[in-house]
C-alpha positions as CSV (number, residue, x, y, z in Angstrom):
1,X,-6.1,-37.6,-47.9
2,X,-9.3,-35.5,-48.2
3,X,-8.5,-32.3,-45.4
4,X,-10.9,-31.7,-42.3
5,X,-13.4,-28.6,-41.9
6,X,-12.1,-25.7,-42.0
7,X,-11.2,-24.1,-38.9
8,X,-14.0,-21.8,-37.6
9,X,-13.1,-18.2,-36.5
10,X,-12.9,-17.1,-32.8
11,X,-12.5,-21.4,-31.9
12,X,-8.8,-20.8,-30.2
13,X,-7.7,-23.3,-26.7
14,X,-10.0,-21.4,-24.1
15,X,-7.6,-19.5,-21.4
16,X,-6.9,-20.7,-18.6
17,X,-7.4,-18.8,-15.0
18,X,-6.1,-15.5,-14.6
19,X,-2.8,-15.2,-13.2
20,X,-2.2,-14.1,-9.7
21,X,-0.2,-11.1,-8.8
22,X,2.9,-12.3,-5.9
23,X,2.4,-11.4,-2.8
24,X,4.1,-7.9,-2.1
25,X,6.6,-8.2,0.4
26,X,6.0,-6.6,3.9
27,X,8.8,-5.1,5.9
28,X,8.3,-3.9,9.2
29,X,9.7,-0.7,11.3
30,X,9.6,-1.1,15.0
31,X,7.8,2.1,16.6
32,X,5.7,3.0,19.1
33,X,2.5,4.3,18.1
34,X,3.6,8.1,18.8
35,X,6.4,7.7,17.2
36,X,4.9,6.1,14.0
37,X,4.1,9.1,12.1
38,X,8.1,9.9,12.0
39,X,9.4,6.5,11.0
40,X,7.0,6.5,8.1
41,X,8.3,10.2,6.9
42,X,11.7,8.7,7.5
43,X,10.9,5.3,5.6
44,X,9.2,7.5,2.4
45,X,12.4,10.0,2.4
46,X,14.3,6.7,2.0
47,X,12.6,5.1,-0.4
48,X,12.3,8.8,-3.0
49,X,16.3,8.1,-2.1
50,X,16.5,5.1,-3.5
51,X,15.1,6.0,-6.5
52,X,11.4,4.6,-6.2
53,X,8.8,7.7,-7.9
54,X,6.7,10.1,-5.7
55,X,3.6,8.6,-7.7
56,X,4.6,4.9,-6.1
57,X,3.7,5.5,-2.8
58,X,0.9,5.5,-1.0
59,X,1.4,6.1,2.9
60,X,-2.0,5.2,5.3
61,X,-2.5,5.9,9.0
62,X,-4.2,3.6,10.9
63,X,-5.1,6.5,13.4
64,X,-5.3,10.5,13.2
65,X,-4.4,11.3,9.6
66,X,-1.4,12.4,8.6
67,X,-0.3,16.2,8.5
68,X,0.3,16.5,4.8
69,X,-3.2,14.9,4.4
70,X,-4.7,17.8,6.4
71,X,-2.7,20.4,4.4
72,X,-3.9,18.6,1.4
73,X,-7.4,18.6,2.0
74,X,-7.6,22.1,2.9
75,X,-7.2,22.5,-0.5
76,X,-10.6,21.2,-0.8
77,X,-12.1,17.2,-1.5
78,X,-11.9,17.8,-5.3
79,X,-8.1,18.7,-5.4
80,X,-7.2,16.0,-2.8
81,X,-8.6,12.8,-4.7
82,X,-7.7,14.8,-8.0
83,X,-4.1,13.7,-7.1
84,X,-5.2,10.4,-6.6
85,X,-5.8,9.9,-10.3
86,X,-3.3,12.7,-11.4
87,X,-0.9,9.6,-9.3
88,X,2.4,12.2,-9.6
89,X,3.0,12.5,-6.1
90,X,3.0,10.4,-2.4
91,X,-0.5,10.2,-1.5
92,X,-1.5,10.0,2.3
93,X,-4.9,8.6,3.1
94,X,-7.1,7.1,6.3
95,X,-6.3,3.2,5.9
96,X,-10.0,2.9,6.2
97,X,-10.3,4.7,2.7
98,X,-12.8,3.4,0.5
99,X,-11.6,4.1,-2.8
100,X,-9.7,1.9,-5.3
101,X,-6.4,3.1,-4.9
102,X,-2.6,1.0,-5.1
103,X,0.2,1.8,-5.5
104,X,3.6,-0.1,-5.8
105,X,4.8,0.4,-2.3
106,X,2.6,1.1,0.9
107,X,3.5,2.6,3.8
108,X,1.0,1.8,6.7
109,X,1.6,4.0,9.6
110,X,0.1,2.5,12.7
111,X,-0.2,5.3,15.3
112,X,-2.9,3.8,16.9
113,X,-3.4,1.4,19.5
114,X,-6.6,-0.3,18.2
115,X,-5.7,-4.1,17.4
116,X,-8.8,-4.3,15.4
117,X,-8.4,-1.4,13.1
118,X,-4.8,-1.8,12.9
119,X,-5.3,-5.3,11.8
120,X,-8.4,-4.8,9.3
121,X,-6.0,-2.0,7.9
122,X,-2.8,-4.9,7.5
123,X,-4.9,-6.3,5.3
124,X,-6.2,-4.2,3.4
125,X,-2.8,-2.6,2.8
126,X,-1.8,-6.1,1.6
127,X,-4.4,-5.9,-1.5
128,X,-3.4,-2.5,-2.3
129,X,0.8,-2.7,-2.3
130,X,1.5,-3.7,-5.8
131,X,5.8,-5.1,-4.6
132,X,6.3,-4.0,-1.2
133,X,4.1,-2.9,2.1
134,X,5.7,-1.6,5.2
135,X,4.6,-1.2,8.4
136,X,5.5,1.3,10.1
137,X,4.4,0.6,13.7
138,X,4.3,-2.5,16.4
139,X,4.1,-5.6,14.5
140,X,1.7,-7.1,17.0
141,X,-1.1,-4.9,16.4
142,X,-1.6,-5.7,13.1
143,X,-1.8,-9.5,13.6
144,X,2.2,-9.7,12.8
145,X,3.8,-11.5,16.6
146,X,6.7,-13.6,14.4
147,X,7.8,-10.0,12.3
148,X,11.2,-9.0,13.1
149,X,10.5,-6.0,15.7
150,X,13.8,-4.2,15.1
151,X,14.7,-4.6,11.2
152,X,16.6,-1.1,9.9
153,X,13.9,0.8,7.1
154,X,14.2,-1.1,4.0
155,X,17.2,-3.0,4.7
């Protein structure tokens, strides 16, 4: 039996599609919009505790930013988004921020009462959580009425 061409370079089985990242799970923390802001310190506390790294998280408000944000930036724009990169440390942000930036857990504060912007900020929380997203806020807002309203931070 004679043997067939040879095999020409580069000529492997073409790959298939790529692979789609799961779904992060979402976990929700029943506050009011004033009280928000806390839960969400409360929920990041818990989560450093439970061993998760300071460079994982990534906490956005839906409404006025948070307070370590403002300290943050008065350091000036370059030093704020330089931790961005640097990734060693929580990083607050508007949800409405406009740069490429996950992390593996969000936090999404929503201490606002705007359906629309809480909503538009649900999802786009969604494609920037690499395992887990919580919401920190009333489920309702952000297009959520069947999440639990009363589930303990990261049960």
């Amino acid at each position: 039996m004679k043997p067939g061409p040879p095999a020409r370079p580069g000529r492997g089985p073409k790959p298939g599609p790529a692979a789609r990242r799961p779904a992060p799970a979402v976990q929700f923390v029943a506050a009011p919009a004033g009280d928000a802001l806390e839960r969400a310190d409360d929920t990041v506390d818990h989560l450093l505790e439970s061993g998760r790294r300071p460079g994982d998280v990534l906490v956005l408000t839906v409404g006025e930013p948070h307070p370590w944000q403002q300290h943050e930036l008065s350091f000036g724009e370059a030093r704020y988004w330089a931790q961005l990169t640097e990734g060693d440390d929580v990083f607050y942000a508007d949800a409405a921020l406009n740069r490429p930036a996950g992390r593996e857990v969000v936090v999404l504060v929503v201490n606002d009462t705007s359906a629309d912007r809480a909503g538009l900020a649900f999802q786009q929380a969604l494609g920037r959580a690499g395992a887990l997203l919580v919401v920190c806020g009333e489920a309702g807002l952000v297009g959520a009425p069947d999440a639990p309203e009363s589930r303990p931070a990261l049960a």
